[in-house]
Structures are given as structure tokens and as C-alpha cells.
VOPAGU-2260 file (C-alpha; in pm, 1 decimal, decimal comma):
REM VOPAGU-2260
SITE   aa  ch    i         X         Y         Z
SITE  UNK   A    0       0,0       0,0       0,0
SITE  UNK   A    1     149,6     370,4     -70,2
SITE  UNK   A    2     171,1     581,4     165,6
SITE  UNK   A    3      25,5     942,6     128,8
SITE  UNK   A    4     427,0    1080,5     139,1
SITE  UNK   A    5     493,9     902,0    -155,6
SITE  UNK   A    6     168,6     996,1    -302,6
SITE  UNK   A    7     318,8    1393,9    -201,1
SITE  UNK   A    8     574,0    1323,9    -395,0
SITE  UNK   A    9     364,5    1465,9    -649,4
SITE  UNK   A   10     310,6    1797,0    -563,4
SITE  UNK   A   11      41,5    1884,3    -805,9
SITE  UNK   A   12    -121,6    1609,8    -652,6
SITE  UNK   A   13      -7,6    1729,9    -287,8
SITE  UNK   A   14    -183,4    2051,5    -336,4
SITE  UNK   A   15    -522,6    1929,3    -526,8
SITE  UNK   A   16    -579,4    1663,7    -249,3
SITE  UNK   A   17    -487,7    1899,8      46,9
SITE  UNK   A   18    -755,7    2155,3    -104,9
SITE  UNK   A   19    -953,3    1890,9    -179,1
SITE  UNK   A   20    -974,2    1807,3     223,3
SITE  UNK   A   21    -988,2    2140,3     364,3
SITE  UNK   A   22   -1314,1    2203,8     150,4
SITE  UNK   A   23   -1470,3    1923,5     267,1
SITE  UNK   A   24   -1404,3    1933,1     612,1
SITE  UNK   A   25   -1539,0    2287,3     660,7
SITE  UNK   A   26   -1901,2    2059,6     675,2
SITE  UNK   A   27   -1807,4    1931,2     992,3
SITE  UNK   A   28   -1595,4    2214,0    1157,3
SITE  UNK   A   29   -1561,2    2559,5    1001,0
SITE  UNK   A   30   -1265,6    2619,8    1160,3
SITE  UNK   A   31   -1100,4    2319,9    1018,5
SITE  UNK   A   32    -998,2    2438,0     668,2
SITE  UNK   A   33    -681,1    2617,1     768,8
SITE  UNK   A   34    -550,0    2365,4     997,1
SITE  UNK   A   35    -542,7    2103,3     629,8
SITE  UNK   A   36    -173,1    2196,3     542,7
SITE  UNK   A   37     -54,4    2154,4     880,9
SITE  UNK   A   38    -221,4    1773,6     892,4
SITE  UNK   A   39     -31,1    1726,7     591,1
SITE  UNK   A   40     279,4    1831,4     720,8
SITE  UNK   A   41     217,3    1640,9    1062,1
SITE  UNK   A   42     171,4    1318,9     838,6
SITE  UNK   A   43     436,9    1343,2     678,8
SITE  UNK   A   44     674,6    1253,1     933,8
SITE  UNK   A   45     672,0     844,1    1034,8
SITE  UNK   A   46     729,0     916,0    1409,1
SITE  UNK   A   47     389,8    1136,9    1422,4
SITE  UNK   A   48     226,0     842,2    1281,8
SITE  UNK   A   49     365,9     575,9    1501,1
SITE  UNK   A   50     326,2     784,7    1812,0
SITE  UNK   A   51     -36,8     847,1    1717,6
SITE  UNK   A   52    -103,8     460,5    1661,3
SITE  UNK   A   53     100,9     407,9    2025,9
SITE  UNK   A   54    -159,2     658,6    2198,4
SITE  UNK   A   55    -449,4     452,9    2122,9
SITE  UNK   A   56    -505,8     624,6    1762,5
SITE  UNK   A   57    -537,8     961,8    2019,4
SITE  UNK   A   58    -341,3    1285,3    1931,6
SITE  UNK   A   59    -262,6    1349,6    2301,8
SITE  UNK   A   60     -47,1    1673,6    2237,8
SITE  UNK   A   61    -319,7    1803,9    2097,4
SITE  UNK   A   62    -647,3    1724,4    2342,7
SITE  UNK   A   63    -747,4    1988,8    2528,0
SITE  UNK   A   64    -577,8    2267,6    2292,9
SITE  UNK   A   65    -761,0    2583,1    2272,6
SITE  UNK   A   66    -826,5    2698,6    1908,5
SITE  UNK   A   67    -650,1    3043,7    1932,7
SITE  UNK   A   68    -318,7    2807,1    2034,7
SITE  UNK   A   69    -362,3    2581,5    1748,3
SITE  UNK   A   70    -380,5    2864,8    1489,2
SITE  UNK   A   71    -114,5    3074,1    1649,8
SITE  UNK   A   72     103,3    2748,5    1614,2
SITE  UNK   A   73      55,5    2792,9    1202,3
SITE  UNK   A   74     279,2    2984,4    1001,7
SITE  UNK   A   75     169,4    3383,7     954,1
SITE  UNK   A   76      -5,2    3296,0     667,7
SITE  UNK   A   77    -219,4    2994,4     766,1
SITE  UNK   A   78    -299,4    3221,0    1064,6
SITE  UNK   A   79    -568,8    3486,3     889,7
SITE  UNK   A   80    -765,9    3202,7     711,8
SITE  UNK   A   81    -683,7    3324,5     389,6
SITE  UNK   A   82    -977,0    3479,0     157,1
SITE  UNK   A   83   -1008,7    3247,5     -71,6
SITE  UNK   A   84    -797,3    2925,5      28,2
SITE  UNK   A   85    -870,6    2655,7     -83,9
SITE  UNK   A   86   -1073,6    2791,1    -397,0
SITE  UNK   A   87    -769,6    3044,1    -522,5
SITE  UNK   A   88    -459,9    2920,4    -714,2
């Protein structure tokens, strides 16, 4: 089975499917959209992955963070929701 880093490897692909996520996600939490990159990026590295399957499938450095701390944790740009991301090119 590939993984989704070698599927990245593609980055045309990398960004469709990343937009591709963040618009669909907004259904369940509007906030959600500009946290999609960063999910990428946390997949991308094994250890994340194994530590997350180690913790019971939980993300335990992440339970009980407060939204403004998770977006101030995203680069500058992430940060303001940009206008039109994921629609814009």
C-alpha cells in the first residue's frame, strides 16, 4: 500500500488533495480548513504516525488545545484564514 508521502511526492497532486480536504471538512468544523496543510505536514513525518497509533489512535499533544493556540502554532499565513484558500490558485 502507498503511503500518502509518496503519493506527495507529487506535488500537483499534494496541493489538489490537500484543497480537496480542507473544503470538505469545513461541513463538519468551520474552523477546520486552515489547519489542512498543517495535517499534511504532521503526516508526513513516520514518528507522528507511530506515536499516534502508540496513543491509542489519540493525538494526546493536541487534546485539550484551545483553538486560538492551534492557529497561532501555524505559520503567519495559515494564521488569517486566507480569503479564498482553498478555492484560489
Amino acid at each position: 500500500m502507498a503511503s500518502v508521502y509518496s503519493l506527495f511526492e507529487n506535488k500537483a497532486f499534494e496541493d489538489w488533495y490537500v484543497r480537496f480536504i480542507a473544503h470538505f471538512v469545513r461541513v463538519y468544523e468551520r474552523m477546520a480548513p486552515q489547519f489542512a496543510r498543517e495535517s499534511a505536514r504532521w503526516s508526513a513525518n513516520p514518528a507522528n504516525i507511530e506515536r499516534y497509533l502508540a496513543n491509542g489512535r489519540r493525538m494526546t499533544d493536541i487534546l485539550g488545545l484551545r483553538v486560538s493556540s492551534a492557529i497561532n502554532s501555524l505559520p503567519l499565513r495559515e494564521q488569517t484564514g486566507e480569503s479564498d484558500w482553498p478555492y484560489e490558485q
